[in-house]
C-alpha positions as CSV (number, residue, x, y, z in Angstrom):
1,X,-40.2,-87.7,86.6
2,X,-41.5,-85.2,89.1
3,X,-39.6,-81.7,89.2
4,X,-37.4,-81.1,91.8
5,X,-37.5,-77.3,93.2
6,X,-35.1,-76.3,95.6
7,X,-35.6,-73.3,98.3
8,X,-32.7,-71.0,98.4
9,X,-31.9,-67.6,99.9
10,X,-30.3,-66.1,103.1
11,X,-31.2,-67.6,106.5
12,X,-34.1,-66.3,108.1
13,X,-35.7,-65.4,104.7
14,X,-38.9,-68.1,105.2
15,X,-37.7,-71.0,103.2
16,X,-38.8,-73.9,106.2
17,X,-42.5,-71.8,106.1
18,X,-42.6,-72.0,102.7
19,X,-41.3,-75.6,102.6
20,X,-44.3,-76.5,105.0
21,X,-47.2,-74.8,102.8
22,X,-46.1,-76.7,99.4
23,X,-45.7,-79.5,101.5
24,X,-49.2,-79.5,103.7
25,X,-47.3,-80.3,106.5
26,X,-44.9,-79.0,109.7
27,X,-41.7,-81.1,109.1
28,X,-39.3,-78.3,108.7
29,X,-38.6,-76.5,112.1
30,X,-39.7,-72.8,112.0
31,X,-38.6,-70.0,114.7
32,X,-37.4,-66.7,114.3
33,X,-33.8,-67.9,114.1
34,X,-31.4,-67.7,111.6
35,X,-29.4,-70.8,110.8
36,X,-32.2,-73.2,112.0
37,X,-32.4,-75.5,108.9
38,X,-29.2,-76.8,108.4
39,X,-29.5,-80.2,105.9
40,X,-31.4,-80.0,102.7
41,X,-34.6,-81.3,103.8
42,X,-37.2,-83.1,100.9
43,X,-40.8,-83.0,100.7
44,X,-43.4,-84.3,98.4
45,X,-45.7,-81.5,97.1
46,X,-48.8,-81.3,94.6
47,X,-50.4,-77.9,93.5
48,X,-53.4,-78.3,90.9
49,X,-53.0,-82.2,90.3
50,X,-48.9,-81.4,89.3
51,X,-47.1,-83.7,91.6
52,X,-43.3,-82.1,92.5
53,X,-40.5,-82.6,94.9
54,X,-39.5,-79.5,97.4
55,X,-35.9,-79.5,98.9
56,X,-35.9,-76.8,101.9
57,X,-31.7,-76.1,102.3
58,X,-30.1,-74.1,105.1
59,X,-29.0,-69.8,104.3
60,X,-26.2,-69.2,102.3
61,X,-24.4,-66.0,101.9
62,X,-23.3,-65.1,104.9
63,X,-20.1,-65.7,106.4
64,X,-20.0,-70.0,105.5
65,X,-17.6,-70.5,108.4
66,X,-17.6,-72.9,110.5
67,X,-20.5,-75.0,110.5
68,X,-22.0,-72.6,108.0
69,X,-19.4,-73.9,105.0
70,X,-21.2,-77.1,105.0
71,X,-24.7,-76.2,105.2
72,X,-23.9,-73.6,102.5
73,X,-22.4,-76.9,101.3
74,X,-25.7,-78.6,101.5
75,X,-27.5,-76.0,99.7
76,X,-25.4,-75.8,96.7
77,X,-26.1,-80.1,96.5
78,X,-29.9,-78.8,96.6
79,X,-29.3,-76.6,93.5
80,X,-27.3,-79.4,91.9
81,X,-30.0,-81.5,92.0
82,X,-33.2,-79.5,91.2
83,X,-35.0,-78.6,88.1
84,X,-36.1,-75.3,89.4
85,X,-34.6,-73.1,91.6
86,X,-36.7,-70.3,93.9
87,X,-35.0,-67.6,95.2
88,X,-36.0,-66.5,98.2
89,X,-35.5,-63.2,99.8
90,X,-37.0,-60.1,102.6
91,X,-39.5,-57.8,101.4
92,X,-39.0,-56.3,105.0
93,X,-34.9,-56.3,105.3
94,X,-34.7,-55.2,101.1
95,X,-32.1,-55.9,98.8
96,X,-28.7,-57.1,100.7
97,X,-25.2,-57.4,99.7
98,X,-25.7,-61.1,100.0
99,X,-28.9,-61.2,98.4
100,X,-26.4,-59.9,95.4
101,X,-24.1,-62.3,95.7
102,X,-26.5,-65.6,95.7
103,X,-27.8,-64.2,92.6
104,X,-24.4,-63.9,90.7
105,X,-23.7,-67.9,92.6
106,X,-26.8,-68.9,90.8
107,X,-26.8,-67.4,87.7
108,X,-23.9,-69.5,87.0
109,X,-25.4,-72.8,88.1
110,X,-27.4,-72.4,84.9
111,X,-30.7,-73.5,86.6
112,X,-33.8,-72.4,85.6
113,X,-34.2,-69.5,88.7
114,X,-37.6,-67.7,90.1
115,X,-37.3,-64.8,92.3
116,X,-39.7,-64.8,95.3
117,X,-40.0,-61.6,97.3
118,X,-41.2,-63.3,100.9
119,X,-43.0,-61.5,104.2
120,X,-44.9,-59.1,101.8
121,X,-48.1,-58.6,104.5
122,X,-48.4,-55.7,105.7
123,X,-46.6,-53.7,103.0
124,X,-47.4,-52.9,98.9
125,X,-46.7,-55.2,96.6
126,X,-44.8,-53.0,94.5
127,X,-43.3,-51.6,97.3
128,X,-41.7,-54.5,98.4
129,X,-40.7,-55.8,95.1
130,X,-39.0,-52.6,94.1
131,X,-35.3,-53.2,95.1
132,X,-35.5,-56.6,93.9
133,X,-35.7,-55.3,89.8
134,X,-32.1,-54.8,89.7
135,X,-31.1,-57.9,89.7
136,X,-32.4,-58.9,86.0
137,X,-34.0,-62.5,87.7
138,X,-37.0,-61.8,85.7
139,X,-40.4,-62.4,86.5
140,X,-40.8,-61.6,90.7
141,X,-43.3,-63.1,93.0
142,X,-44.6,-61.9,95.9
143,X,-45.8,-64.0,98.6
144,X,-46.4,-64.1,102.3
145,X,-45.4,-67.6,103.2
146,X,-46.1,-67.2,107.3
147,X,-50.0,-66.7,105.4
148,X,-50.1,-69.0,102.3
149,X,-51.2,-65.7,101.0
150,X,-50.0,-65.9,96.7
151,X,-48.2,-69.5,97.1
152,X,-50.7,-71.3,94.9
153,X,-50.8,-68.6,91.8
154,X,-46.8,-68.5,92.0
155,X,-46.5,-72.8,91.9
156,X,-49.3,-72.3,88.9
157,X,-47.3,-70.2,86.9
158,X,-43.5,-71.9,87.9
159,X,-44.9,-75.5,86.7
160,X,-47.1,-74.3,84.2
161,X,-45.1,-76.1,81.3
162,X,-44.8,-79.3,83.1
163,X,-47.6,-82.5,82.7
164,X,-50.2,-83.1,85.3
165,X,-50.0,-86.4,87.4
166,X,-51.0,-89.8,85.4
167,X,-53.2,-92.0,87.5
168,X,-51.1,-94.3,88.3
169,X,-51.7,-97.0,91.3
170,X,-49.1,-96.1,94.7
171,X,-47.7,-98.4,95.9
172,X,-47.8,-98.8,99.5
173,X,-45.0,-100.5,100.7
174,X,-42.4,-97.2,101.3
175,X,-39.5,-99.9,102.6
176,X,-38.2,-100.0,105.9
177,X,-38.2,-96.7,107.7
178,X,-35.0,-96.7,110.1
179,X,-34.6,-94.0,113.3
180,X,-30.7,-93.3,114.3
181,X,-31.5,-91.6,117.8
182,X,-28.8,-90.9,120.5
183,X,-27.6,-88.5,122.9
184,X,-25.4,-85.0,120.8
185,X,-22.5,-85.6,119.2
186,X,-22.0,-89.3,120.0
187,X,-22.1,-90.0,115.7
188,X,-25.4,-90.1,114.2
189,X,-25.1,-87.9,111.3
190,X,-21.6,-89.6,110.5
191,X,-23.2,-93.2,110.7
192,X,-26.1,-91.8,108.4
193,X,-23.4,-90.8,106.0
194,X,-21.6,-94.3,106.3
195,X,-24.7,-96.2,106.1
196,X,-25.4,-94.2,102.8
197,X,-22.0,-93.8,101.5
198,X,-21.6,-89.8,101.0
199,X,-21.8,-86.9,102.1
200,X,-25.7,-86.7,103.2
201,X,-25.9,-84.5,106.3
202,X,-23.8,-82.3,107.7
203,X,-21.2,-83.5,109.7
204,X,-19.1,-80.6,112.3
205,X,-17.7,-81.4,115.8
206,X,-20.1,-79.6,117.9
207,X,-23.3,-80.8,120.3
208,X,-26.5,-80.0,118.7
209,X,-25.5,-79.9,114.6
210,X,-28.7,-81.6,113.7
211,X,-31.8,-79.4,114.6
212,X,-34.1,-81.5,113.0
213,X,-35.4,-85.2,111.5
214,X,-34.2,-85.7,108.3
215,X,-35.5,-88.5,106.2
216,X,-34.0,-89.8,103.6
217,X,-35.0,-92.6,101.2
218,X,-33.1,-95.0,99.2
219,X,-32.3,-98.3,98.0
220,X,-29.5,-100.7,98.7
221,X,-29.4,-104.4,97.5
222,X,-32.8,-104.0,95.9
223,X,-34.0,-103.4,99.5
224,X,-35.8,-99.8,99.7
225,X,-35.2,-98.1,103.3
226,X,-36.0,-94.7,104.7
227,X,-33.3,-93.1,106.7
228,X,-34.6,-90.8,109.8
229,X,-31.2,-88.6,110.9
230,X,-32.4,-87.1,114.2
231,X,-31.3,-84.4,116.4
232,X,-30.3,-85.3,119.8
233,X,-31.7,-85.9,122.8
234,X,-30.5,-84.6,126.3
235,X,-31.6,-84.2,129.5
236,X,-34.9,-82.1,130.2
237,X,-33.2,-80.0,132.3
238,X,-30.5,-79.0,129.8
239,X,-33.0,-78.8,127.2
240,X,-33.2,-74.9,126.9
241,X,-33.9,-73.2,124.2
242,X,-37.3,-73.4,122.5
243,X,-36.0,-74.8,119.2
244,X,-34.2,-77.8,120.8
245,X,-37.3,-78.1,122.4
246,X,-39.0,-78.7,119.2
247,X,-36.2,-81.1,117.9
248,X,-36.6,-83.7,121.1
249,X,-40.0,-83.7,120.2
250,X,-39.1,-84.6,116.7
251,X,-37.1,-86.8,117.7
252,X,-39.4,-89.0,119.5
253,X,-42.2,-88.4,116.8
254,X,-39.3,-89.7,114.5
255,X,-39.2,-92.6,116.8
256,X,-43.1,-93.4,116.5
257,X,-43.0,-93.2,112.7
258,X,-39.8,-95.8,112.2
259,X,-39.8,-99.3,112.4
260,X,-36.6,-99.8,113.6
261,X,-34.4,-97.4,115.6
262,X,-31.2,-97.4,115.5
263,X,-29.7,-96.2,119.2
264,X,-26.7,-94.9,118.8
265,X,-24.3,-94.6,122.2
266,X,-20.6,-93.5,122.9
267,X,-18.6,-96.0,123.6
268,X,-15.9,-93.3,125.3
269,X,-18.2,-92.8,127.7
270,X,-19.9,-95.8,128.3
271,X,-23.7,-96.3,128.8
272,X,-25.5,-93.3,130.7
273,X,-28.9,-92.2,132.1
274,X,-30.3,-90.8,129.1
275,X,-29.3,-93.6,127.0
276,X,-31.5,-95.6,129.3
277,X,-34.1,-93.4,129.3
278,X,-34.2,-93.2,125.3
279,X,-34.0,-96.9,125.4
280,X,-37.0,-96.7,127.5
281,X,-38.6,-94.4,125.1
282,X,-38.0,-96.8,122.4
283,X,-39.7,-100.1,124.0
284,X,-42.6,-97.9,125.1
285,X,-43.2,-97.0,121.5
286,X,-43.4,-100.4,120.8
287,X,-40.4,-100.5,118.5
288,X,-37.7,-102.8,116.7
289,X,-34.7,-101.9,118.0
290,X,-30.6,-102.3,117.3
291,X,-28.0,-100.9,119.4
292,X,-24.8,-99.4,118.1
293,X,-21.8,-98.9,120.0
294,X,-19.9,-96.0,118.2
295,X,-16.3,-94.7,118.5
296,X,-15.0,-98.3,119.8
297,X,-11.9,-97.8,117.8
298,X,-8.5,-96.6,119.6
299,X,-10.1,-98.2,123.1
300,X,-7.4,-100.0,125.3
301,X,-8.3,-103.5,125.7
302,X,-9.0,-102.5,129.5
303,X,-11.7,-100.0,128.5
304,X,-13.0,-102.3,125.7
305,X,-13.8,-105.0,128.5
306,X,-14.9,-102.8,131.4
307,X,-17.6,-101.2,128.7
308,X,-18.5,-105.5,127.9
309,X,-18.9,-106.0,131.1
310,X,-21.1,-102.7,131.8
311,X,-23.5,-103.4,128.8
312,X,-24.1,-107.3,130.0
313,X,-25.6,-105.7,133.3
314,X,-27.3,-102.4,131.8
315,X,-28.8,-104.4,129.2
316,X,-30.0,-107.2,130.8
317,X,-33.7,-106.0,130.2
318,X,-33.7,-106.4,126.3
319,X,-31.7,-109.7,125.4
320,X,-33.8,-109.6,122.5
321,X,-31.7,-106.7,121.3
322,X,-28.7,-107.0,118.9
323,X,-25.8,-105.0,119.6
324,X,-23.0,-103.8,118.0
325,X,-19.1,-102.8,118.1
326,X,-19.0,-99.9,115.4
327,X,-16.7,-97.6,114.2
328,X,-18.9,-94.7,112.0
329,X,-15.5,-92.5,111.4
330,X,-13.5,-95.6,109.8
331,X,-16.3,-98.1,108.9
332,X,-15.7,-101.0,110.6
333,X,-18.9,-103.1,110.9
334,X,-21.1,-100.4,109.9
335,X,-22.2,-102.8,107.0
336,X,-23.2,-105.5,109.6
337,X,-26.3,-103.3,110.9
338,X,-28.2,-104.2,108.0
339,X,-28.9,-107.3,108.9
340,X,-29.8,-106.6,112.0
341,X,-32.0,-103.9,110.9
342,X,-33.4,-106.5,108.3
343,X,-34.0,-108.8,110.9
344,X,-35.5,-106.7,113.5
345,X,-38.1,-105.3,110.6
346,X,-38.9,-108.4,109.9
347,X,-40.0,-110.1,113.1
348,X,-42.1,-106.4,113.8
349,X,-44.1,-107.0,111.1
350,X,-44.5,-110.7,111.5
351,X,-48.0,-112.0,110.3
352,X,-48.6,-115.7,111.5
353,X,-51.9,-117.8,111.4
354,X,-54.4,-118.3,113.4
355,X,-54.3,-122.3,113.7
356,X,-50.4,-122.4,114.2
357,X,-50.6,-119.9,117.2
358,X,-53.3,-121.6,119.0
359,X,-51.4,-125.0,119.1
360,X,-48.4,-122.9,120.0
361,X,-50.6,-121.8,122.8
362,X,-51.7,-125.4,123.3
363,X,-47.7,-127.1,123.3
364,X,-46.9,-123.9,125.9
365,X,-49.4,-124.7,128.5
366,X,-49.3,-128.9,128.1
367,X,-45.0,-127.8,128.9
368,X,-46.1,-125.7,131.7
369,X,-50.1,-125.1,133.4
370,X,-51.4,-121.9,134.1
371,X,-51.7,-121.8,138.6
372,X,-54.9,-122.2,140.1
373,X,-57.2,-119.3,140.7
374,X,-59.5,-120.2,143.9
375,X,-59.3,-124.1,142.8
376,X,-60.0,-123.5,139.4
377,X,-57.4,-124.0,136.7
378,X,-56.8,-120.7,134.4
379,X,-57.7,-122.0,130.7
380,X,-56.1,-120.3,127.6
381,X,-57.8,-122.1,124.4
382,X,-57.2,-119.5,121.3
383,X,-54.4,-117.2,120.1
384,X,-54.8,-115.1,117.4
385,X,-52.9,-111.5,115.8
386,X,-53.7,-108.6,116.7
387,X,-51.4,-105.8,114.9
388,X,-48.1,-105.6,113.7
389,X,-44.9,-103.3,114.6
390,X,-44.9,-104.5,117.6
391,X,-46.3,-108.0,117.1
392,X,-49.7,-108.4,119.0
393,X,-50.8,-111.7,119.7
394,X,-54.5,-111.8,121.5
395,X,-55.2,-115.0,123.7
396,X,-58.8,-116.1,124.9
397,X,-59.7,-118.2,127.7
398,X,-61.3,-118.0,131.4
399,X,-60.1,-115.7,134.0
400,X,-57.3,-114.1,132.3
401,X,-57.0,-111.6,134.2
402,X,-55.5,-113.6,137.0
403,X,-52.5,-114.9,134.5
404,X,-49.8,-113.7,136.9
405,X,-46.7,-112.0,135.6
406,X,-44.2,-114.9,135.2
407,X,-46.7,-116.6,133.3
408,X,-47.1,-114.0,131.0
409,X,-43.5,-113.3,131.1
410,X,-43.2,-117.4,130.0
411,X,-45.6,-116.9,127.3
412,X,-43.4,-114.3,125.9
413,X,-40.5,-115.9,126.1
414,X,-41.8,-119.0,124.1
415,X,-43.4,-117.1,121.5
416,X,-40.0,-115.5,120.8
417,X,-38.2,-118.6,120.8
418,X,-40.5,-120.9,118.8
419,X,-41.2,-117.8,116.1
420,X,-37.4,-116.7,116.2
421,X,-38.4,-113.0,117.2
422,X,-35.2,-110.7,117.1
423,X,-35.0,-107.2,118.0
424,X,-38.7,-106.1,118.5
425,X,-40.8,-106.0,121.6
426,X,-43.8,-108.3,121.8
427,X,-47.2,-107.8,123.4
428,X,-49.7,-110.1,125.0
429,X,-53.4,-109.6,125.3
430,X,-55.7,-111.6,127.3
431,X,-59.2,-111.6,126.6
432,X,-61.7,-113.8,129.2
433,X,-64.3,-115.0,126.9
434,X,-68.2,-114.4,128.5
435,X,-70.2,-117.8,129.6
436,X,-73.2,-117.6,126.6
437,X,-75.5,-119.2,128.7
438,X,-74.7,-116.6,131.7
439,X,-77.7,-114.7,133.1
440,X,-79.5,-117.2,131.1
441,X,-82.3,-118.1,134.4
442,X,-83.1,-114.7,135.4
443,X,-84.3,-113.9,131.6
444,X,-86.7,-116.6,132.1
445,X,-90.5,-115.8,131.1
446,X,-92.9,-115.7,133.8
447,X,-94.5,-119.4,132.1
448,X,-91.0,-120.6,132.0
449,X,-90.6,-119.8,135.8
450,X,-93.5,-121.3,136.6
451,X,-93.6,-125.0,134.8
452,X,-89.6,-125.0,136.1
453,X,-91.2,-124.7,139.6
454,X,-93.3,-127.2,139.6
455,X,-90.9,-129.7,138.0
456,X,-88.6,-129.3,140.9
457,X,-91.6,-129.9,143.3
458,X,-92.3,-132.9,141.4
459,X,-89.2,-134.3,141.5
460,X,-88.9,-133.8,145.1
461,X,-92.5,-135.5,146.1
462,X,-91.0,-138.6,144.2
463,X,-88.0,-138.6,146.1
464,X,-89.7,-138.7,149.3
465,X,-92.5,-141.7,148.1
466,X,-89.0,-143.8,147.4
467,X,-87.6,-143.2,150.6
């Protein structure tokens, strides 16, 4: 099993910069703000061929009030879990009352614990280090995390007793990556937590808990999924500061790398703009898609059919879409997404012959012809795939780029029916295939030209002897 090292320490201490070196990569937020992380995030990370797993966890040690008890919360699952434990503090702010107090929380965790003295450029080594001595955590290292500057000596010695990696073959197939997207606080994180039945991500009444994507893998009825909790997404114009700038963006990368989103919407205060628009965002990526209606509990039976009759108009433009009337707080069909999800995934990632398309192609246009384009009939002969997530399908023929709209619109529309495509957007290309024999006269040889010439005269002398 790979070792599990968890990043703890105050906020603001460089755990997400850290996090992203072992990692190779920028999926924790970083900003010179304390409190930014605020699940415990995981990584995959591999220093000299020693494969481990990095949890980056939110600061503890301060006042854990508010929404800081459960992220100190979260971080204390993180130490639970892990093998290893680093212990991250300031070289620049020195040794704090609550850098004293995480030490005594840790020392009775019993974990195996590494002290890592952090933002050491620009100041000695043993300088930095000095205040940190007192604390009896044994061996110290001293790092600069914004630099990568002593990351790769420090992993060396922390995983020196464990195995490297055994070749052994990866296998691909990761499971179904799922996107719960939505506008703040209308139940994502608690619909995560239902969906995975605990505790995952924090959960606190207030706009804006979830700074960042958080994905989270696991397994469920032998089926392995990916969980993406996101942060949410408002209006540009009340998107203000830089770090919920960074989230949206998130966000919709979080969007791009699923392949099925989730939307999640407030049923209290039935479908708005920026639903729309995220709905947009969705079927421009290209994206399986399921719709969940959250907080429909306590509703009158007014409100319940005046929000019906509001989603039959708004959603008129994706009928392919399921939705559903859920309840994350209490449960009630949460466990009917799956499915859905199942479903959607499914028909993404649809893979379907050559020979059966084309005479679906074939049946499509003998039901209904293509118009005629300047007296000609449009032909479509051959239909083939062209990707997956959303399902391509490529279609030759002769002047395709005059299919009109509603032709296309009808070609859709059968290809979903007859392949039972649910939840996913579909795309059509047309490609006109080129006359081989095109051009074919003027590449004649000079000889050629010639003896062609003086067949034609020759035909036309005998004409005029018959007449």
């Amino acid at each position: 099993m790979k070792p599990v090292i968890a990043l703890v320490g105050r906020p603001n201490v460089g755990k997400s910069t850290l996090f992203n070196q072992l990692t190779k990569s920028r999926d924790a937020l970083v900003a010179d703000l304390p409190g930014l992380t605020r699940d415990r995030k995981y990584g995959d990370a591999c220093i000299e061929n020693k494969s481990f797993i990095v949890i980056d966890t939110g600061g503890i040690g301060e006042s854990e009030q508010g929404i800081d008890a459960p992220m100190a919360s979260q971080s204390q699952q993180a130490i639970m879990e892990a093998d290893i434990v680093l212990f991250l503090v300031d070289a620049r702010a020195g040794l704090t009352p609550s850098d004293v107090q995480i030490a005594d929380q840790l020392r009775a965790r019993g974990k195996p614990i590494h002290m890592v003295v952090n933002k050491i450029d620009g100041i000695q080594e043993e300088v930095g280090t000095a205040d940190f001595h007192q604390l009896g955590m044994g061996e110290i290292h001293a790092i600069a995390a914004s630099h990568g500057r002593g990351i790769t000596l420090m992993m060396e010695r922390i995983l020196r007793d464990f195995p490297e990696d055994e070749p052994v073959e990866e296998d691909p197939e990761k499971g179904i990556k799922i996107a719960i997207v939505g506008r703040p606080n209308v139940g994502k994180s608690t619909l995560v937590n239902r969906l995975l039945g605990e505790e995952r991500v924090v959960v606190y009444d207030m706009p804006g808990t979830t700074r960042d994507s958080i994905y989270i893998p696991y397994e469920r009825h032998g089926q392995r999924y990916t969980l993406i909790d996101t942060a949410g997404v408002r209006r540009r114009g009340r998107v203000n500061e830089t770090v919920e700038k960074f989230s949206v963006i998130k966000t919709l990368q979080a969007v791009k790398d699923a392949h099925v989103v989730v939307v999640v919407m407030d049923a209290r205060e039935s479908i708005v703009d920026q639903d729309l628009n995220l709905l947009g965002f969705v079927l421009e990526s290209g994206r399986a898609l399921v719709i969940a209606i959250n907080k429909w509990d306590g509703m009158t039976d007014y409100e319940r059919l005046t929000l019906k009759n509001d989603m039959q108009h708004q959603f008129d433009f994706i009928p392919y879409a399921k939705i559903h009337l859920i309840s994350a707080k209490y449960g009630t069909a949460v466990g009917d997404l799956y499915p859905s999800i199942k479903r959607a995934y499914e028909s993404a990632m649809i893979r379907v012959p050559t020979n059966r398309l084309t005479q679906l192609l074939a049946d499509a246009v003998q039901q209904h012809q293509p118009p005629l384009v300047s007296g000609r009939r449009i032909k479509l002969r051959l239909c083939h795939m062209g990707g997956q997530n959303p399902p391509l399908f490529v279609i030759h023929g002769n002047q395709t780029e005059s299919v009109p709209k509603v032709y296309k619109r009808y070609l859709e529309n059968t290809f979903r029916k007859v392949l039972k495509l649910q939840g996913t957007p579909i795309q059509l290309e047309f490609k006109t295939s080129d006359n081989p024999f095109k051009d074919r006269v003027n590449k004649l040889t000079d000889g050629q030209a010639e003896r062609r010439r003086r067949f034609v005269q020759s035909h036309k002398k005998a004409a005029k002897k018959r007449k």
